[in-house]
C-alpha positions as CSV (number, residue, x, y, z in Angstrom):
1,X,-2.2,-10.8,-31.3
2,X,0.5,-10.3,-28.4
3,X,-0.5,-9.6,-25.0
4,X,0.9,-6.4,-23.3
5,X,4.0,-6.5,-21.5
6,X,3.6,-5.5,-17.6
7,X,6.7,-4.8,-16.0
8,X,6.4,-5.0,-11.9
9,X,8.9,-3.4,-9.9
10,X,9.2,-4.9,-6.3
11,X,7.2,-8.1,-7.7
12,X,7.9,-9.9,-4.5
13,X,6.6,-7.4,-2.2
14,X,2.8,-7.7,-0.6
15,X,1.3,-5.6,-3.0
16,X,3.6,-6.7,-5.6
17,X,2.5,-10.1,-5.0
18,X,-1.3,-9.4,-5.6
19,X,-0.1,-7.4,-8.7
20,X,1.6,-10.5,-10.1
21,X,-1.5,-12.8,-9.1
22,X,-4.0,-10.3,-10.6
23,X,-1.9,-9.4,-14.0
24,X,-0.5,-13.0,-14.8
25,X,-4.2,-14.5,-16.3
26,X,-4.1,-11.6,-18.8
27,X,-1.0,-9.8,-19.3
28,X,3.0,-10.9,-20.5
29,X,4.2,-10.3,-16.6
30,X,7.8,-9.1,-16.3
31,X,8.3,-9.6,-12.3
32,X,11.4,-7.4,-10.9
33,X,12.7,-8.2,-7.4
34,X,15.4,-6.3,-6.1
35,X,18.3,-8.6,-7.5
36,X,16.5,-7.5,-10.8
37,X,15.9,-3.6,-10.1
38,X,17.3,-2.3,-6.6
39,X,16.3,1.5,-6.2
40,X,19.5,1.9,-4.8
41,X,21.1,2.0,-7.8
42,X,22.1,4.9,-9.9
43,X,20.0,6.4,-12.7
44,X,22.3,5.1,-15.1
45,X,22.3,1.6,-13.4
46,X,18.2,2.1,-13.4
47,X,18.3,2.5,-17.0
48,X,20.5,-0.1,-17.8
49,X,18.4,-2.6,-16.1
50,X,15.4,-1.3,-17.8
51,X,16.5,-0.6,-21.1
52,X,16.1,-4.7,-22.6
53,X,13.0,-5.5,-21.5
54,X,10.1,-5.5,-23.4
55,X,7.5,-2.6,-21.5
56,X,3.9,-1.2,-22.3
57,X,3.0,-0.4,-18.5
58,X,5.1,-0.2,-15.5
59,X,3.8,-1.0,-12.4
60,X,6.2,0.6,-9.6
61,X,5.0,-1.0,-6.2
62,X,8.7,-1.0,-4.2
63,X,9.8,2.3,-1.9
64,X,10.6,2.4,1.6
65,X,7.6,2.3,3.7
66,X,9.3,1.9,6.9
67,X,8.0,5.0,8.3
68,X,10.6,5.1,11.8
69,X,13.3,3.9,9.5
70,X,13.0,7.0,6.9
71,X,13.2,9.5,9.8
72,X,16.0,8.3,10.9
73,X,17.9,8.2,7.2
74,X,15.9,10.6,5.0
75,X,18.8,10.4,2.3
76,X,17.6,6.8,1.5
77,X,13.8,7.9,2.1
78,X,14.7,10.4,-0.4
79,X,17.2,7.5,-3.3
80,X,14.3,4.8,-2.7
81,X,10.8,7.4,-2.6
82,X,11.4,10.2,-4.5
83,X,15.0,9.9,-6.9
84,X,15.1,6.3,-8.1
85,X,10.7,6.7,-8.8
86,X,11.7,10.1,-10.7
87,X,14.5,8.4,-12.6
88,X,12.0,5.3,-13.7
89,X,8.9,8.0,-14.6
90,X,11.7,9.4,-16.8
91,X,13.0,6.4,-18.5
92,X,9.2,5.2,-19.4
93,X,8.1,8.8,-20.6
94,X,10.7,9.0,-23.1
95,X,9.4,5.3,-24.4
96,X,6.1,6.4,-24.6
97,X,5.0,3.4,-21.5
98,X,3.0,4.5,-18.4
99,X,4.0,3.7,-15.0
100,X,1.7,3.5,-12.3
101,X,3.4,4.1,-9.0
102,X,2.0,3.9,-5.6
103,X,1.6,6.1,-2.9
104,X,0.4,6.5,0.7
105,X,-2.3,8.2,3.0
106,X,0.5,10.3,5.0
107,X,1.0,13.0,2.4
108,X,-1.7,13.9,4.8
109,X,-1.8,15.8,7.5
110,X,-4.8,13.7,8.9
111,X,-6.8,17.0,10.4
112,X,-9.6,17.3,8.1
113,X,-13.1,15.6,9.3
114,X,-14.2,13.7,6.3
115,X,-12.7,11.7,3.6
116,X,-9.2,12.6,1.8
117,X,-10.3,13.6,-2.0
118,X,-7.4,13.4,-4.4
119,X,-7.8,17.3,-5.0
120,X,-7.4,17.8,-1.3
121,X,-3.8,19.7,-0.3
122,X,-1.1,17.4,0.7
123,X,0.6,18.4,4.3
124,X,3.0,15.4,5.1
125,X,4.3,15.2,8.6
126,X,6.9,12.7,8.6
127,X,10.0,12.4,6.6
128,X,9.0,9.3,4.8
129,X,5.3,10.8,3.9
130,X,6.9,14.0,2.7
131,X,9.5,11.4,0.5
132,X,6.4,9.7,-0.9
133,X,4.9,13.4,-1.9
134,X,7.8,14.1,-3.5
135,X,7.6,11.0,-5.3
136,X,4.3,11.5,-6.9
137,X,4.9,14.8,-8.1
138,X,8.2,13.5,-10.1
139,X,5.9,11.1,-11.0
140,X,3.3,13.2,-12.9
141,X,5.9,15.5,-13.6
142,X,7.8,13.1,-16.4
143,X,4.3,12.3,-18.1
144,X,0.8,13.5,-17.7
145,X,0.0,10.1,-19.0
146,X,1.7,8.2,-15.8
147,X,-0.6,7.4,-12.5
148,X,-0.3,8.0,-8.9
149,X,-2.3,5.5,-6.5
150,X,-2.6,6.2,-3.0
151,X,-3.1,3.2,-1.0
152,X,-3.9,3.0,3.3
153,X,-3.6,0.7,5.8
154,X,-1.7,-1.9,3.0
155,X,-2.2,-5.8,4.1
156,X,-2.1,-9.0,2.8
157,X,0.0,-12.4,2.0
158,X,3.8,-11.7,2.7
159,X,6.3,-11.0,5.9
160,X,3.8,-11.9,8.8
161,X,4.4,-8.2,10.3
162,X,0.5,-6.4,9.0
163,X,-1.9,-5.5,11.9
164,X,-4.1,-8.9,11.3
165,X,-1.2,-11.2,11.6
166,X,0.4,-9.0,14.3
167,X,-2.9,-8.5,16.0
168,X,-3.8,-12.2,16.4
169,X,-0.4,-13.6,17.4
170,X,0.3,-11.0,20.1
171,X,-3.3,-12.0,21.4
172,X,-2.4,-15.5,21.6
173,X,0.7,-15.1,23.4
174,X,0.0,-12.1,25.8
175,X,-3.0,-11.7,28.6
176,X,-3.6,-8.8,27.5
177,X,-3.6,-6.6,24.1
178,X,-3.4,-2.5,23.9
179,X,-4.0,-1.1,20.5
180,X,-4.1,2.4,19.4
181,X,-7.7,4.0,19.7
182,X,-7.4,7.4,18.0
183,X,-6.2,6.8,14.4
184,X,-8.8,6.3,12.0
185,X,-8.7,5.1,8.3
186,X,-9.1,2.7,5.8
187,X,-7.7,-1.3,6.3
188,X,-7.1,-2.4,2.3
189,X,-6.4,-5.9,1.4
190,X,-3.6,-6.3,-1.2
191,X,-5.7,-8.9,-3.1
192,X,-8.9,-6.6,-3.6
193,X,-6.3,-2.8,-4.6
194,X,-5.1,-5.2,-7.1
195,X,-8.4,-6.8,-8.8
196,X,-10.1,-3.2,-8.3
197,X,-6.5,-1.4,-10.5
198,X,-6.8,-4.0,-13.3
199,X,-9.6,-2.1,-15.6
200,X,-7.6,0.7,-15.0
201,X,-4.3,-0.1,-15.7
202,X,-4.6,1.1,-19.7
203,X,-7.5,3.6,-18.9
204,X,-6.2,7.1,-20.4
205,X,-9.0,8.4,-18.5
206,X,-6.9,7.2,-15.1
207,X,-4.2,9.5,-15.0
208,X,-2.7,11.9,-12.5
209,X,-4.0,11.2,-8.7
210,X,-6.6,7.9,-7.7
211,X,-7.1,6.7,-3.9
212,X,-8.0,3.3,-3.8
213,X,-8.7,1.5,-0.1
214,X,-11.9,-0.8,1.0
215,X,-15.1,0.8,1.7
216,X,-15.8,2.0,5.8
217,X,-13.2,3.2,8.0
218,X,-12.3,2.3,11.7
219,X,-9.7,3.0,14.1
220,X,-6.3,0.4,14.7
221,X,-8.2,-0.5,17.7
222,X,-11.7,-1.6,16.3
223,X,-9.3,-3.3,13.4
224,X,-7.4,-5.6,15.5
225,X,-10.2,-6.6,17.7
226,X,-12.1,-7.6,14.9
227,X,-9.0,-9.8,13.6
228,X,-9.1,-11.4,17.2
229,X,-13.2,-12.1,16.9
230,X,-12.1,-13.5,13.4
231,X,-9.5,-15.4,15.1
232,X,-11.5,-16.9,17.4
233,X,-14.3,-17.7,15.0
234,X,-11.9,-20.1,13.2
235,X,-11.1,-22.0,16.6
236,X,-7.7,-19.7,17.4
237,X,-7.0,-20.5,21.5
238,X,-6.4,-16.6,22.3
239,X,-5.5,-15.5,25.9
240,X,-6.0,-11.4,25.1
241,X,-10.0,-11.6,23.7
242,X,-10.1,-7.8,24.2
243,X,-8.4,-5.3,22.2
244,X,-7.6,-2.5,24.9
245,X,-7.2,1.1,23.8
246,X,-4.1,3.1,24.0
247,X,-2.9,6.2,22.5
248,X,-0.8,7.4,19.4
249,X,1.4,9.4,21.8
250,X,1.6,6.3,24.3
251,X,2.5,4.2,21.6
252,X,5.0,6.0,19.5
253,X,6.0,8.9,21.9
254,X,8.7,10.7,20.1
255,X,9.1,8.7,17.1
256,X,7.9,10.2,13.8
257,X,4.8,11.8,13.5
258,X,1.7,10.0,12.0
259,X,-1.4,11.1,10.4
260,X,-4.7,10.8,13.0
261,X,-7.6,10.6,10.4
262,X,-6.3,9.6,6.5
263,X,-10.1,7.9,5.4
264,X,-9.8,8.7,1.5
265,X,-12.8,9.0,-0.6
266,X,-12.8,6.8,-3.4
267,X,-15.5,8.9,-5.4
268,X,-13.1,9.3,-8.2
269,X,-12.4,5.6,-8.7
270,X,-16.4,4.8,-8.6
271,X,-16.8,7.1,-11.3
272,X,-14.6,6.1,-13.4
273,X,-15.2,2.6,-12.8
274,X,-18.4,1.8,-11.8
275,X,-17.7,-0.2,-9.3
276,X,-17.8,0.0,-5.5
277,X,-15.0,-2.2,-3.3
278,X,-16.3,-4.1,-0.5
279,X,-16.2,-3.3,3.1
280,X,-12.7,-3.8,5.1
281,X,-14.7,-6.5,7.5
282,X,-15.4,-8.6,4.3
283,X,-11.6,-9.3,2.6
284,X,-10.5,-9.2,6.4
285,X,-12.6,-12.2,7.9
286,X,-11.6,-14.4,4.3
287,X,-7.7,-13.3,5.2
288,X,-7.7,-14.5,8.7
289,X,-9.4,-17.2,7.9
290,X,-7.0,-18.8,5.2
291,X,-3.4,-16.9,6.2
292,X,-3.4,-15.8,9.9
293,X,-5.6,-18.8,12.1
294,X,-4.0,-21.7,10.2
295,X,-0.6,-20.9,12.1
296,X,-2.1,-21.3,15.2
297,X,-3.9,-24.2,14.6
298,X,-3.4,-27.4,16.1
299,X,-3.6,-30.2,13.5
């Protein structure tokens, strides 16, 4: 019997990556990278590009997440997170595939006190998280079949530019190291939203809304000081040991506007699953350990 045909969108990405690594062992992986699939494009170009290949699930895991960037030029936040998403929902509701596309934390508006639930109203802030709520609901508008994943604090092998390889290199270079202290959420490794999706990925049962993130929370400050104690635990020479604190409105003054406190519950996925995902220290000390310290290791 023939395996089902997985079709990633944005395959070379950082999550699209993990999706590859995690889908090829079981699954007939069609990887797209934007010289396949650009969301750029025209519906019509969109279909075209879609239309020969061979499709039971779609897994949509390119957008712009350039959150500065998209409040600057909301007309591509809008072709890249909310038109070219709702064209592709289309196309693959009117085969009969489902798409999974994936979301973000700042639909929120980050001032409740506990954990984002998937029923929780949405109340983005920024142009890009207010593209990315639009692009859910055209999601789950083309097919009540189709799933939106909300993922947080996204890191993982790719471009070098994620808080633990940021974190660690500006600590090796500088004396000393401010990170932001009042922003609290959930640090999710690419390699463990991937492996937790798979028993999900043909689950009728997983439709509509799911968060998805490691368990604990902590703020950007507590997360980069514990890449830098990681760092040094694998023999990393560090000049900045300390992760100062700074502010959100030190830090980004008056660039666009970020959610303070996006934890997400992950209830939803433990039900349905059965399974719990392990805390962020855990994924993050193995990352460090195998990606980040071996580039500033002397051989």
């Amino acid at each position: 019997m023939s395996r089902p045909h997985v079709v990633i969108i944005g395959s070379n990405g950082r999550l699209g990556r993990a999706l590859l690594e995690t889908c090829q062992p079981r699954y007939d992986v069609i990887p797209l990278t934007r010289y396949d699939l650009d969301l750029a494009w025209s519906e019509r170009r969109l279909r075209e590009a879609l239309d020969p290949l061979p499709a039971d699930l779609v897994l949509l895991a390119a957008g712009n997440t350039n959150v500065d960037h998209c409040e600057l030029h909301p007309d591509e936040a809008d072709q890249l997170n909310v038109i070219a998403p709702g064209a592709i929902a289309r196309w693959c509701a009117g085969r009969g595939i489902r798409l999974i596309n994936f979301s973000t934390d700042y639909v929120f508006d980050g001032e409740k006190n506990a954990p984002y639930t998937e029923d929780d109203p949405i109340n983005p802030l920024s142009v890009y998280g207010q593209s990315k709520a639009e692009g859910e609901e055209a999601t789950l508008a083309a097919s009540d079949h189709h799933l939106v994943v909300r993922l947080t604090w996204l890191y993982g092998p790719g471009k070098a530019l994620a808080t633990p390889d940021w974190a660690v290199e500006l600590a090796v270079k500088n004396e000393r190291l401010h990170v932001v202290s009042d922003r609290v959420g959930c640090p999710s490794y690419t390699g463990d939203m991937a492996a937790a999706l798979e028993p999900l990925l043909f689950d009728a049962r997983a439709s509509g809304l799911l968060h998805l993130c490691n368990a604990g929370s902590c703020t950007w400050q507590e997360w980069a000081q514990y890449c830098v104690d990681c760092a040094i635990e694998c023999g990393v020479e560090v000049r900045a040991r300390t992760v100062e604190p700074m502010s959100m409105d030190e830090l980004f003054g008056k660039r666009a506007l970020r959610p303070r406190q996006t934890v997400l519950s992950t209830a939803r996925y433990e039900s349905l699953t059965g399974r719990t995902l392990p805390d962020w220290r855990v994924p993050l000390r193995r990352y460090i350990a195998d990606h980040v310290a071996p580039r500033f290791l002397r051989v």
